[in-house]
ZATORRO-221448 format. One line per 5 residues: number of its first residue (from 1); for each residue x, y, z of C-alpha. Coordinates in Angstrom, 3 decimals, always signed. Layout:
# residues N
NUM = X Y Z  ...
END
This chain:
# residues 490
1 = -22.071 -86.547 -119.213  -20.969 -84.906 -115.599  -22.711 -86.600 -113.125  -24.144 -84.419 -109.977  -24.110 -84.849 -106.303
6 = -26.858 -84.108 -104.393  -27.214 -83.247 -100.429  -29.982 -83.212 -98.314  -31.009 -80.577 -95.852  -30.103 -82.781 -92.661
11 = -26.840 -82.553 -94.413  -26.294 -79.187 -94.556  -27.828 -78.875 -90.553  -25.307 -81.646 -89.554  -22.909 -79.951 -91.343
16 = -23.467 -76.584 -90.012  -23.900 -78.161 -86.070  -19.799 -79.523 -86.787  -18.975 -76.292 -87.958  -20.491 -74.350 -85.133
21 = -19.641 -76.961 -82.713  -15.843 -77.095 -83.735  -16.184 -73.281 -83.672  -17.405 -73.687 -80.288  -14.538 -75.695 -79.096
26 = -12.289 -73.218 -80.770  -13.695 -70.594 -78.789  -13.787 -72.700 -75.821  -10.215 -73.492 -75.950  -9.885 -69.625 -76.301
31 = -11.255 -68.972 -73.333  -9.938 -71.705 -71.014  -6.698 -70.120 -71.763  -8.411 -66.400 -71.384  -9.360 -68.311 -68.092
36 = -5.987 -69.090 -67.084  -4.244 -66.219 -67.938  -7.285 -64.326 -66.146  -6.330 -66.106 -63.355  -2.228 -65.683 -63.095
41 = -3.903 -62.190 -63.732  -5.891 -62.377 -60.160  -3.152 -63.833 -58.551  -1.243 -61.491 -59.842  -3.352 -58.649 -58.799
46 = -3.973 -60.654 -54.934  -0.215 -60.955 -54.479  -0.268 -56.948 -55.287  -3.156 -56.209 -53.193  -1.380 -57.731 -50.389
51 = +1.605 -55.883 -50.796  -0.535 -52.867 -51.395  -2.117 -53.300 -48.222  +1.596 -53.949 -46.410  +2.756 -50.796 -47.526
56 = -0.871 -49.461 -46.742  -0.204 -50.075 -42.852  +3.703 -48.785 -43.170  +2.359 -46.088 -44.235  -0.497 -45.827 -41.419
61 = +2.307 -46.492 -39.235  +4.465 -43.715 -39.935  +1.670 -41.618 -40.245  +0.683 -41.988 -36.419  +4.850 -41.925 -35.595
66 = +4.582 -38.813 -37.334  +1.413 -37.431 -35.679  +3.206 -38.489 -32.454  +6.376 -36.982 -33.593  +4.695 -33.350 -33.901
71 = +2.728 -33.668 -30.425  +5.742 -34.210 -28.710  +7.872 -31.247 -30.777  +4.768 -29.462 -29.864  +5.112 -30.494 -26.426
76 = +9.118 -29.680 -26.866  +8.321 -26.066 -28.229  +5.611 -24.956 -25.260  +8.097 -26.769 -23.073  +11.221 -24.082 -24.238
81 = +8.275 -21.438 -24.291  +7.652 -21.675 -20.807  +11.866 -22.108 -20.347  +12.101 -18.903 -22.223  +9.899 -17.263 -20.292
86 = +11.851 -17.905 -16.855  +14.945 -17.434 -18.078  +13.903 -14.206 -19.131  +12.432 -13.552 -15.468  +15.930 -15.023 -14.168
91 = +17.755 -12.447 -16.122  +15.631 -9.888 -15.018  +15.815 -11.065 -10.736  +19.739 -11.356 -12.061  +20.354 -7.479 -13.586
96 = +17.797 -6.501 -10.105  +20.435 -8.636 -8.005  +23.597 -7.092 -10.169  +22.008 -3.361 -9.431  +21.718 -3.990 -5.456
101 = +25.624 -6.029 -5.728  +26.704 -2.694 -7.110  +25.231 -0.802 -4.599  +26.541 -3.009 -1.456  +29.832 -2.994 -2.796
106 = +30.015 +0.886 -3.035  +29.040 +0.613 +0.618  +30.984 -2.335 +1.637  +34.040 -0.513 +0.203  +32.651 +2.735 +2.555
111 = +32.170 +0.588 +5.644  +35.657 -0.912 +4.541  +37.563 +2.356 +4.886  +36.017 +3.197 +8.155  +36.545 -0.083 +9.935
116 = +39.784 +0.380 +8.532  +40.264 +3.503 +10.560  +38.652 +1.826 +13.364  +40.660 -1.524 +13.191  +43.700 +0.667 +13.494
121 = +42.615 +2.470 +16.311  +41.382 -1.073 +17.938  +44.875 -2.373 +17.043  +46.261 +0.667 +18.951  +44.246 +0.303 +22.149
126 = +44.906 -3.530 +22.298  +48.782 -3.147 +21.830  +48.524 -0.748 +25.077  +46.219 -3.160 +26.838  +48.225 -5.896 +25.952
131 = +51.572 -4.441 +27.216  +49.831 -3.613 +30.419  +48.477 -7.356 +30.768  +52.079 -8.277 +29.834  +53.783 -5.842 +32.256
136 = +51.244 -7.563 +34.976  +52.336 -10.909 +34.452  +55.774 -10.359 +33.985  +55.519 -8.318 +37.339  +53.096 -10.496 +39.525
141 = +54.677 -12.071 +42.896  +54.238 -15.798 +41.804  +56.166 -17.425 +39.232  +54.434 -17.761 +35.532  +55.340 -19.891 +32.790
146 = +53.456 -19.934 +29.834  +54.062 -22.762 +26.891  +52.719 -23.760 +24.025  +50.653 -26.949 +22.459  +54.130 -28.880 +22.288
151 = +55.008 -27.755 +25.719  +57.756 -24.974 +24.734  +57.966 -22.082 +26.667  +56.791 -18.983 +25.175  +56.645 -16.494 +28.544
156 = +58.660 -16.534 +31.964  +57.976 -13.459 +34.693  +60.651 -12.154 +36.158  +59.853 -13.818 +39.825  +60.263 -17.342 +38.075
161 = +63.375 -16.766 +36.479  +64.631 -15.662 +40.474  +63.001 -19.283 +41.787  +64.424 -20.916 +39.170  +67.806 -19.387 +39.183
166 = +67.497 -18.750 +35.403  +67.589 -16.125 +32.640  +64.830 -15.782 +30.379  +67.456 -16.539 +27.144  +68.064 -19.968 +28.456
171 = +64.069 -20.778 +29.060  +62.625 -19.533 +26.026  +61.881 -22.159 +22.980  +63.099 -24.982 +25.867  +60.511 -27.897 +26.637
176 = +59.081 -27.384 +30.279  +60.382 -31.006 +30.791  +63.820 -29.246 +30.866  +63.352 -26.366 +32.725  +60.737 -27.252 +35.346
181 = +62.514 -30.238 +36.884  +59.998 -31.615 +39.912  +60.654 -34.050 +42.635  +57.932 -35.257 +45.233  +58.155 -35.024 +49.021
186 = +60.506 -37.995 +49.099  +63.476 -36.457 +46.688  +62.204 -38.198 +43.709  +61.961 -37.016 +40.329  +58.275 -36.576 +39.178
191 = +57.412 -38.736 +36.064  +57.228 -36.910 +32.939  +53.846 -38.065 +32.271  +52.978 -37.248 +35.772  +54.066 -33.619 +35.004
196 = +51.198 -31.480 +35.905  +52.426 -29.448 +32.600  +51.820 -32.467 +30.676  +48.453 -33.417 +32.763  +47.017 -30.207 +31.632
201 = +48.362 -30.589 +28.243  +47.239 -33.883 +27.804  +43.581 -33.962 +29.564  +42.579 -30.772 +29.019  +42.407 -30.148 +32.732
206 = +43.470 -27.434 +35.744  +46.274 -29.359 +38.040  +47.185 -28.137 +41.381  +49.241 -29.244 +43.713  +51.489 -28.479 +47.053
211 = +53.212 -31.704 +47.664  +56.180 -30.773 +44.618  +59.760 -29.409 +45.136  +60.893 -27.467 +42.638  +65.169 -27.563 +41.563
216 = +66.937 -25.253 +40.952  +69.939 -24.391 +38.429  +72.208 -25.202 +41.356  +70.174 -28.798 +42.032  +69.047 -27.469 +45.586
221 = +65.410 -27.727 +45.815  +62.392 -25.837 +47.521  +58.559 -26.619 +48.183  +56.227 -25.456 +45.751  +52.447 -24.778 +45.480
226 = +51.693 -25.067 +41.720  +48.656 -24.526 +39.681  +48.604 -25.284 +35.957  +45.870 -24.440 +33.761  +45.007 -25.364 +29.925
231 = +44.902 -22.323 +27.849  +42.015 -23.983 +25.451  +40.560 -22.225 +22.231  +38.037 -23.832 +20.014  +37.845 -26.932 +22.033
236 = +41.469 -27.501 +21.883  +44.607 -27.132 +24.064  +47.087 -24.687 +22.665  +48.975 -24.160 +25.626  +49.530 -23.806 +29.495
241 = +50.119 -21.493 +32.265  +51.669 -22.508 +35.227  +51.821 -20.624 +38.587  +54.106 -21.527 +41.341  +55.253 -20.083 +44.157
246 = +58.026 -21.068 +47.507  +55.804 -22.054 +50.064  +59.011 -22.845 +52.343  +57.773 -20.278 +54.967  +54.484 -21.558 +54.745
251 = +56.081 -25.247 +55.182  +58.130 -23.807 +58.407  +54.767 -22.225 +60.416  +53.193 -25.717 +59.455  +56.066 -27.685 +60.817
256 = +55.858 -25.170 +63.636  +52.444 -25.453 +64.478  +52.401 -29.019 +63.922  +55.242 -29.513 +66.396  +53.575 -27.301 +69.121
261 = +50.537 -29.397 +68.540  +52.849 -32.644 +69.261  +54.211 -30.721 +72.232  +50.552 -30.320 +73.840  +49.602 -33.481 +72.926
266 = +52.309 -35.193 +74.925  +51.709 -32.955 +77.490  +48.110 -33.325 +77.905  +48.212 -37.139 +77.674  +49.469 -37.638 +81.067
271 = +47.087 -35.958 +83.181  +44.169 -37.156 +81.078  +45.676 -40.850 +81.581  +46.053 -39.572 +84.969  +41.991 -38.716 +85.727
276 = +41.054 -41.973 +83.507  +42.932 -44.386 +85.771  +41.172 -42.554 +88.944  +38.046 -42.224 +87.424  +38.141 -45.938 +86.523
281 = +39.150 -46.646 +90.470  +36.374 -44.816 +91.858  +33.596 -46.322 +89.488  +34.900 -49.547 +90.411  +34.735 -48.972 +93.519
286 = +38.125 -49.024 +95.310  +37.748 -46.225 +97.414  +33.945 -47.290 +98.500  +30.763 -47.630 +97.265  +29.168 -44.561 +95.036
291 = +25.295 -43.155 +95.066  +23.488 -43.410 +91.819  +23.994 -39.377 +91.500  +27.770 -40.082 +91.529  +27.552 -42.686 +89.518
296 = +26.218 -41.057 +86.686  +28.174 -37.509 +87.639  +31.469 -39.908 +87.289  +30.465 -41.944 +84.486  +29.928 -38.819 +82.375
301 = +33.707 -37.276 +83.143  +35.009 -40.659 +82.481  +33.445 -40.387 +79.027  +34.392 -37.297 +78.194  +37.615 -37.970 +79.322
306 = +37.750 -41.092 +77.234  +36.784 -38.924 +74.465  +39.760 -36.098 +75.274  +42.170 -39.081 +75.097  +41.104 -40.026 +71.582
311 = +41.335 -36.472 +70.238  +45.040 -36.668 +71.691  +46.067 -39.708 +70.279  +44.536 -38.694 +66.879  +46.467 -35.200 +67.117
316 = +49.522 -37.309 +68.163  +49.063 -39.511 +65.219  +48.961 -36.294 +62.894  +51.910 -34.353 +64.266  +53.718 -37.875 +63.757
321 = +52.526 -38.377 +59.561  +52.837 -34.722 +59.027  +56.673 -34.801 +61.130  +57.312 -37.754 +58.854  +58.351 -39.473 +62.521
326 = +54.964 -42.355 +61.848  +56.716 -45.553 +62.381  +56.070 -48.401 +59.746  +56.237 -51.549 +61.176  +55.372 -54.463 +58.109
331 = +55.097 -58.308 +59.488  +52.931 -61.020 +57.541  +49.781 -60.256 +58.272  +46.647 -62.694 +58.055  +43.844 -59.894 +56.897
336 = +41.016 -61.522 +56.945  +41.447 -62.298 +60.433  +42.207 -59.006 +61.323  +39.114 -57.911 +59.872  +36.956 -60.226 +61.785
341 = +38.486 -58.882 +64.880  +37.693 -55.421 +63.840  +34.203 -56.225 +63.624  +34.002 -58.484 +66.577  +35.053 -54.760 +68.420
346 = +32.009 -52.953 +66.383  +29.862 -55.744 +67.226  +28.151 -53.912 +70.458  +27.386 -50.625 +68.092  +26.224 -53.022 +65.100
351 = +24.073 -54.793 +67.725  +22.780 -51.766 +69.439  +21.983 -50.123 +66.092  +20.166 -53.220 +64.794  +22.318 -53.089 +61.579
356 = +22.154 -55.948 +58.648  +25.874 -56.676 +58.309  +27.829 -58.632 +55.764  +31.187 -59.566 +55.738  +33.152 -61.474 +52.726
361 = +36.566 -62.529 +52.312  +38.199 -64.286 +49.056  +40.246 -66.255 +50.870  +40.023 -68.129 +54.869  +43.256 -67.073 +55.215
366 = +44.924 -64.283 +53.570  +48.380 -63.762 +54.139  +49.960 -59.990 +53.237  +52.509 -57.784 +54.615  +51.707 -55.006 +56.269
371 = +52.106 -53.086 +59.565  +48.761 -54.787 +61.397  +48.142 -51.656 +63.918  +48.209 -49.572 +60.779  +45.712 -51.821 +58.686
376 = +43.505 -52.337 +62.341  +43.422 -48.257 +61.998  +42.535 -48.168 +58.386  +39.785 -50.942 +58.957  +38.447 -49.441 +62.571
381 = +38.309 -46.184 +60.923  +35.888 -46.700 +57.898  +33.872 -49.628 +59.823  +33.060 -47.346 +62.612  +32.252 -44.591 +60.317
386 = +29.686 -46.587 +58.479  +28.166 -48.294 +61.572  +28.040 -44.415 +63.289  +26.579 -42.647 +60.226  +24.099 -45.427 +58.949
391 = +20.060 -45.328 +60.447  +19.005 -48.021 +62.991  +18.047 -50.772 +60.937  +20.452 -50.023 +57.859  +22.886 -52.118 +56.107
396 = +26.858 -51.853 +56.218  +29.222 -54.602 +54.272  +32.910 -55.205 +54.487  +34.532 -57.221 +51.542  +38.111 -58.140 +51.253
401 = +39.053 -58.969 +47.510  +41.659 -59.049 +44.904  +42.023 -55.793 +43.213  +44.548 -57.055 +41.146  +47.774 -59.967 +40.822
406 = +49.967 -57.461 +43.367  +46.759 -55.468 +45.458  +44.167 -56.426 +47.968  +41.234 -54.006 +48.129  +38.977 -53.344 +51.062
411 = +35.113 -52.083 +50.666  +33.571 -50.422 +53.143  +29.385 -49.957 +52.173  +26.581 -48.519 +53.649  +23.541 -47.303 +53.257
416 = +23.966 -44.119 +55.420  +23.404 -40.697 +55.293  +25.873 -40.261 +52.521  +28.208 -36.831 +51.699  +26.993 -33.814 +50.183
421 = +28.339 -33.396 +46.801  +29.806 -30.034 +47.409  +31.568 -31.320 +50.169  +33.253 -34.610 +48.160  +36.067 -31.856 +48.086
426 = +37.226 -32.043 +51.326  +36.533 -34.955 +52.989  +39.663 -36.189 +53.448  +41.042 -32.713 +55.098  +41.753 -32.153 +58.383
431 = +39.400 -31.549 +61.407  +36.339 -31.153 +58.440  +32.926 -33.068 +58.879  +30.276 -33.192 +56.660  +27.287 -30.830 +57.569
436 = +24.627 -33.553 +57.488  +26.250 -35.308 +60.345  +27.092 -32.807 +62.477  +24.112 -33.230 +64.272  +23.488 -36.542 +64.601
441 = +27.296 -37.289 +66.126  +28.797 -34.295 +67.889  +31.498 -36.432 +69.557  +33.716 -36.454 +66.045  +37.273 -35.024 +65.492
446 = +37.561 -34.890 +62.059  +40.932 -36.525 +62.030  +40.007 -40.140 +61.364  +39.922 -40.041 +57.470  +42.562 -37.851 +57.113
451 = +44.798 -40.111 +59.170  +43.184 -43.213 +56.845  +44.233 -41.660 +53.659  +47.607 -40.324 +55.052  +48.736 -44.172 +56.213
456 = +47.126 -45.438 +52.761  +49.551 -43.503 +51.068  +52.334 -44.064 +52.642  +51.807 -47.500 +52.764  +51.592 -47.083 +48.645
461 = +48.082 -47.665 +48.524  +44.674 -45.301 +47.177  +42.034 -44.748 +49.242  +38.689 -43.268 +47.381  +34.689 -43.253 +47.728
466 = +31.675 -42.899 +45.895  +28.734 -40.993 +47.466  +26.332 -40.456 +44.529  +23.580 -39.124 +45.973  +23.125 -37.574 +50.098
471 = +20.564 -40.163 +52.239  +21.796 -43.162 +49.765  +24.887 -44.390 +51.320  +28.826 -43.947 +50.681  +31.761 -46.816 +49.753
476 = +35.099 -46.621 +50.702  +37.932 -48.124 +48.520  +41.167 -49.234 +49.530  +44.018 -50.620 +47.762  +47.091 -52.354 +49.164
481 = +50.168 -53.871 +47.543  +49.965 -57.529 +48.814  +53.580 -57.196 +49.422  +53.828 -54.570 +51.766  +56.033 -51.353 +51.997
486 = +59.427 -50.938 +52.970  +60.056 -51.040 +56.429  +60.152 -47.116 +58.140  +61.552 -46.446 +61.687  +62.716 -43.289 +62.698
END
């Protein structure tokens, strides 16, 4: 006999709670891994979001390059717009401008046909005025000689070719320095740089001159006055004229006149030494004693004869430079100490006219050579002139200094009535004084400066002065060579 099992219900429920419960683990299980692949799923999706979101912004990005892209085409597009528009306003001011070009050239090329005519006829009337002008200076009485920038000749008149003792074939396309051969008033051959034609040329300048001697073809020689002026166009030199002319007659009535005024001179200087020596006897009383009245009656012609003398010795010492018969003595010669004896002479007028004087020398003693009457005249001359044309109260110097290794240079200064500008000209001439001192000396000759600057000069010195301004003073400059000239007795 089969024998049965039996269960009870707690069974069963225990039985069922494994079942369910290993069901539940089952489906736990299940969804721990549902779990985990949920979650490489998130991540998943995250690391995709992420990207998403990268691109997202890229995309933003080129989105606003793009907006900013089209603003500025935009901006591009009014921008040729408004281009367009002026050009087209361009090309219509352009065609206007092309219409009116059209039209001035139509009447340029009128106005061109009738200065055309007109040039012609100009062309004509200058070719006649110009062979008049040319006919003129070929004809004139003084000698022309025209040359261009390089100093060749380009025009000769006819009275130059006769002075010069040469054809116009052997002149033309020849430097002056061939042609016009100089020599100063000693025989010696001007300096090519000293050339007048080359002064103008060089400096721009008008030269004049009467102290040249022109030679001729046949080497004999003849006293010239020349003038030669720059022919300048646009502020440059392009050429020269020159003008000369023989001035040998003038030289002879000079000589002439010169001569008769030596003649005079000599004559007149006897009886005036004559009527000084009695004059001087009869104020000193060797013929008896003289009233008050004739005192001052024989004082006056003893002044004015004093003053008669001194014209005639200054003529006499003019007729000698011009004659070329002024003797040149040259000794060693202490300057300085000549000059203080030149002032201790002006000392009663320096005195009287309560002038501030100054005197310097470089040196105590200062030895030169040089013909000491000569340098007492130079000295006397200028000193007395400052002391006689200065105020009461004014100031006159006298400075002896070292223009150089070989010159000495004197300096004569006041503060005097000074010389016109208009008259800086010709203060060195003869027998001129300056207007604004005519007046205040009437006793002057007008010979001492030109006899300073004469005996200067032929001592081989310069003498020159500065007057800026009238009422402010003048200086006098002198220059010496240290070693003297050559002696010159005649």
């Amino acid at each position: 006999m089969n024998k049965k099992t039996f269960t009870s219900p707690s069974d069963d429920i225990i039985l069922n709670l494994k079942v369910l419960a290993e069901e539940k683990e089952s489906a736990r299980k299940k969804l721990v891994v549902t779990a985990a692949k949920l979650a490489a799923t998130a991540k998943k999706l995250a690391a995709t979001a992420a990207k998403l979101a990268v691109v997202a912004e890229e995309r933003e990005s080129v989105r606003q390059k793009l907006v900013i892209t089209a603003e500025e085409k935009e901006s591009v597009r009014r921008k040729l717009v408004v281009t367009a528009t002026q050009l087209a306003v361009v090309a219509e001011e352009k065609e206007s401008v092309r219409r009116k070009l059209v039209v001035t050239a139509k009447n340029l090329e009128i106005s061109h046909k009738t200065l055309e005519a007109k040039v012609l006829e100009r062309t004509k009337s200058l070719e006649v005025v110009r062979a008049k002008e040319g006919a003129i200076l070929l004809s004139i009485g003084d000698g022309l000689i025209a040359t261009d920038q390089n100093g060749k000749i380009i025009l000769i008149n006819e009275t130059a070719e006769r002075l010069l003792g040469k054809k116009k074939e052997e002149v033309i396309g020849k430097n002056y320095s061939e042609i016009i051969l100089l020599a100063d008033e000693k025989g010696t051959p001007v300096r090519p740089e000293d050339h007048p034609v080359n002064l103008a040329l060089t400096r721009g300048t008008k030269t004049t001159g009467t102290t040249y001697y022109n030679m001729r073809k046949d080497d004999s020689i003849f006293p010239v006055s020349i003038t030669v002026t720059p022919v300048v166009l646009g502020g440059k030199v392009v050429g020269t004229i020159k003008v000369f002319r023989d001035i040998t007659y003038e030289r002879e009535i000079d000589k002439a006149k010169t001569e008769f005024v030596s003649l005079a001179s000599h004559q007149l200087r006897t009886p005036l030494s004559t009527v000084n020596w009695y004059a001087e006897m009869l104020l000193e009383g060797d013929v008896g004693e003289l009233n008050s009245k004739q005192r001052n009656y024989l004082d006056e012609v003893y002044r004015s004869n004093r003053r008669m003398v001194e014209l005639v010795n200054a003529l006499l010492d003019v007729s000698s430079l011009e004659l070329g018969t002024f003797v040149i003595e040259p000794m060693s010669t202490d300057i300085c100490k000549l000059a203080r004896n030149v002032i201790h002479e002006q000392k009663p007028q320096i005195e009287a006219r309560k002038i501030q004087f100054r005197f310097s020398c470089y040196k105590e003693k200062s030895m030169m050579r040089a013909d000491p009457k000569l340098l007492r005249m130079v000295m006397q001359n200028l000193l007395s002139n400052s002391v006689k044309y200065t105020p009461i109260g004014g100031k006159v110097a006298l400075s002896i200094t070292l223009a150089d290794k070989k010159h000495i240079q004197i300096e004569v200064s006041d503060t005097g009535y000074g010389i016109p500008r208009k008259q800086h000209g010709k203060i060195f001439t003869k027998l001129f004084r300056a207007d604004n001192v005519r007046e205040k000396d009437t006793d002057g000759t007008g010979l001492g400066l030109y006899i300073v600057k004469s005996v200067v000069e032929q001592s081989g010195g310069k003498i020159w002065f500065e007057s800026p301004h009238e009422n402010r003073g003048t200086s006098f400059y002198v220059t010496l060579p240290i070693r003297g000239v050559t002696e010159n007795q005649r």
